[in-house]
N, C-alpha and C positions, 0 to 999 in steps of 0.2 A: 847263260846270261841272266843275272836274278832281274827281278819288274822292278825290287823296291831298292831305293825310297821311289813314289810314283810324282804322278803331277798334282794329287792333291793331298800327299801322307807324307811326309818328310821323315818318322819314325825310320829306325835301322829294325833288321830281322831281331828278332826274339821280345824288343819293345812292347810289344802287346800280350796280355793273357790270354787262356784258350775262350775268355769269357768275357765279351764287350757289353757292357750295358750302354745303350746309345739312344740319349733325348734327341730331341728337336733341335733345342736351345742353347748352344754355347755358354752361356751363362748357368743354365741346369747343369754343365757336363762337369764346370769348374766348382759349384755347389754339392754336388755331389762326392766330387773327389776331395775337396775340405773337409766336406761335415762328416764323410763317413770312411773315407780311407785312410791308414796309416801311411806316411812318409810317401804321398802320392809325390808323380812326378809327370810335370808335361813331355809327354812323348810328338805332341804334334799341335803345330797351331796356322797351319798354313790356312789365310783366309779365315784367321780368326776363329779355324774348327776345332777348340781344343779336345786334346785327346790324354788321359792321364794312364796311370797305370801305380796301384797299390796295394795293399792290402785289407782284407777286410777279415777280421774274426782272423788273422792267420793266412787268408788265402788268398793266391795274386790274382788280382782284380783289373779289370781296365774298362775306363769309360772315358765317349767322344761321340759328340755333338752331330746329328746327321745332316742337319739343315732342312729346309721346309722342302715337302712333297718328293713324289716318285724317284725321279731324274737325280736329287740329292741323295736321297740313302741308297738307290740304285747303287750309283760311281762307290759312295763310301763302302756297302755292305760285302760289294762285289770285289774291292782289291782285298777288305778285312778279311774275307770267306778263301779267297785264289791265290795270293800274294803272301799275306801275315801270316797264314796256316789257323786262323782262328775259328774255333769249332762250332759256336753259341754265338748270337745276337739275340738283346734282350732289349726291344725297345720301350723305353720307358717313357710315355708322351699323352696330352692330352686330346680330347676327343670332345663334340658334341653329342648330348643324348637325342637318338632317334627315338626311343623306346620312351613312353611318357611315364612309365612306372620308375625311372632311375630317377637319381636325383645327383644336383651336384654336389661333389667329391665322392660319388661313388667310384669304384674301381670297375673295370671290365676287364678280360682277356679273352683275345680277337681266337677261335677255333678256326676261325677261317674269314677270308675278306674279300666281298664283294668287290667289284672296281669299275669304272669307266675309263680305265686306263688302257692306253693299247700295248701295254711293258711287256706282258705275256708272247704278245706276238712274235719275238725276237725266237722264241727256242722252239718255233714250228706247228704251233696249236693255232687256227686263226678262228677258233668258238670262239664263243665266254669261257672267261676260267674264273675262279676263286680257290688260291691256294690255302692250305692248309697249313698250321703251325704245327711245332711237335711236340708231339704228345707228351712227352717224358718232360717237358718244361712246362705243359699245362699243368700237367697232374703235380709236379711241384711245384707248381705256384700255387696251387689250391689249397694243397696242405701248408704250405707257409706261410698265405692267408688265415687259415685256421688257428697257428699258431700264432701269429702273431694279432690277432681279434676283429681281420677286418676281412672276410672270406670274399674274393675276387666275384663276381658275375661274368659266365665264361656264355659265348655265342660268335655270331657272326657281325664284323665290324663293314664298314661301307668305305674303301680307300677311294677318295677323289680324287682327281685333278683339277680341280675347280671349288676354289674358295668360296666366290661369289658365284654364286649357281643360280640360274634363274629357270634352269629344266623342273625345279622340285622333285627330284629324284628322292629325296628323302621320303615324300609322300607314299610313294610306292613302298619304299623298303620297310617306310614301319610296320606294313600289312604281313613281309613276310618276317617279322620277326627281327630283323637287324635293329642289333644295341646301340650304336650309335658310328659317329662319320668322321675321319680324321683324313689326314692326307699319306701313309708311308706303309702300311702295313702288308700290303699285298706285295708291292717291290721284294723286298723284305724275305719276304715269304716265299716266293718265285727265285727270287738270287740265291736261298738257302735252298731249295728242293734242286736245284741245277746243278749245284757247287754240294751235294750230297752232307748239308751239314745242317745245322739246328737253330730255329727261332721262333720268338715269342711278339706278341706286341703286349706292352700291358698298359691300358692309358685309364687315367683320368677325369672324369667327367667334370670338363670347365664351363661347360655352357649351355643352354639349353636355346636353339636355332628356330624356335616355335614361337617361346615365350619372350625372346631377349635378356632371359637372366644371363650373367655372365660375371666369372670370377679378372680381379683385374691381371696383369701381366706379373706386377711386382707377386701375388698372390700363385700365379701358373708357375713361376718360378723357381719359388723357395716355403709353398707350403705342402707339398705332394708327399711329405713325405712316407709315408705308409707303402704308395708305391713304390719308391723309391728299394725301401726295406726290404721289402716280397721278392723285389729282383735280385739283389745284393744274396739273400739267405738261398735264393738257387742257381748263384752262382760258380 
């Protein structure tokens, strides 16, 4: 008996490429599949999570929307990985800088991600963990930064569960290093090492969580696009 279509993918089998790029933002997922895929086509909008699928340069592409934090790209990343047959997730999302040498619209990609999350717990480990991305899509992201003039800043990312954090956790991790804080990348990363398959986080640097700089929403949207690009070319 096949899973799909599921309770949150409505897409039929083969609708998706072996290569998801996957924002935050629903609105990022439909701007991306305009401006940069040919003859896209919405494969899925249950809940308003569009999901397209097109081509880019020649080669079939597909991108959809994760929604904010763990628990969302969890469900998504997990039927895309078990279900869709889909090999690659490339999250393409913005981030706060921990690190006070970044600046905004810098680029980072997550080598691995801290978390306060208890996601990990589910597949038998009850430490800390901070999973790893893979490699073979770091190292192509870095070169495809290089080409294209804007070279990624590659470390370790901090996945919350807590937007509004009053722990200051952040304090701690800029000592050891951690580039900056988003909410998705460690799920992400944990669904892809369990389901033996491959992901990236590449985000954004929208805001700076010290200073109160901050780019606006219309701006997190529709001006990223460099990263946008970096993910597409290793797709």
């Amino acid at each position: 008996m096949s899973n799909i279509p599921t309770a949150h993918i409505t897409a039929k089998e083969g609708d998706f490429a072996p290569t998801v790029l996957m924002p935050g933002d629903p609105l990022r997922s439909r701007f991306i599949a305009e401006n940069f895929l040919e003859n896209p086509v919405l494969v899925n909008n249950v809940r308003g999570v569009q999901g397209y699928t097109g081509l880019y340069k020649g080669k079939r592409v597909s991108v959809m929307a994760s929604g904010m934090g763990m628990p969302s790209i969890g469900i998504y990343s997990y039927e895309l990985f078990n279900f869709y047959g889909v090999e690659n997730i490339i999250r393409v999302g913005t981030a706060g800088m921990l690190n006070q040498k970044l600046k905004v619209r810098d680029i980072v990609v997550g080598m691995s991600a801290y978390t306060n999350s208890n996601f990990g717990a589910q597949y038998g480990f009850n430490g800390n963990v901070a999973p790893c991305c893979s490699w073979e899509l770091l190292k192509k992201a870095m070169e495809a930064g290089e080409r294209l003039g804007q070279v990624p800043i590659p470390g370790a990312l901090y996945s919350s569960d807590i937007f509004y954090d009053e722990s200051q956790a952040g304090v701690a991790l800029q000592k050891l290093g951690v580039l900056a804080v988003e909410m998705e990348a460690a799920a992400l990363y944990l669904n892809a090492a369990r389901a033996g398959k491959n992901a990236l986080a590449i985000c954004t640097i929208s805001d700076n969580p010290f200073t109160g700089e901050e780019l606006s929403a219309e701006e997190r949207q529709n001006n990223f696009t460099k990263m946008m690009e970096i993910a597409l070319e290793i797709a």
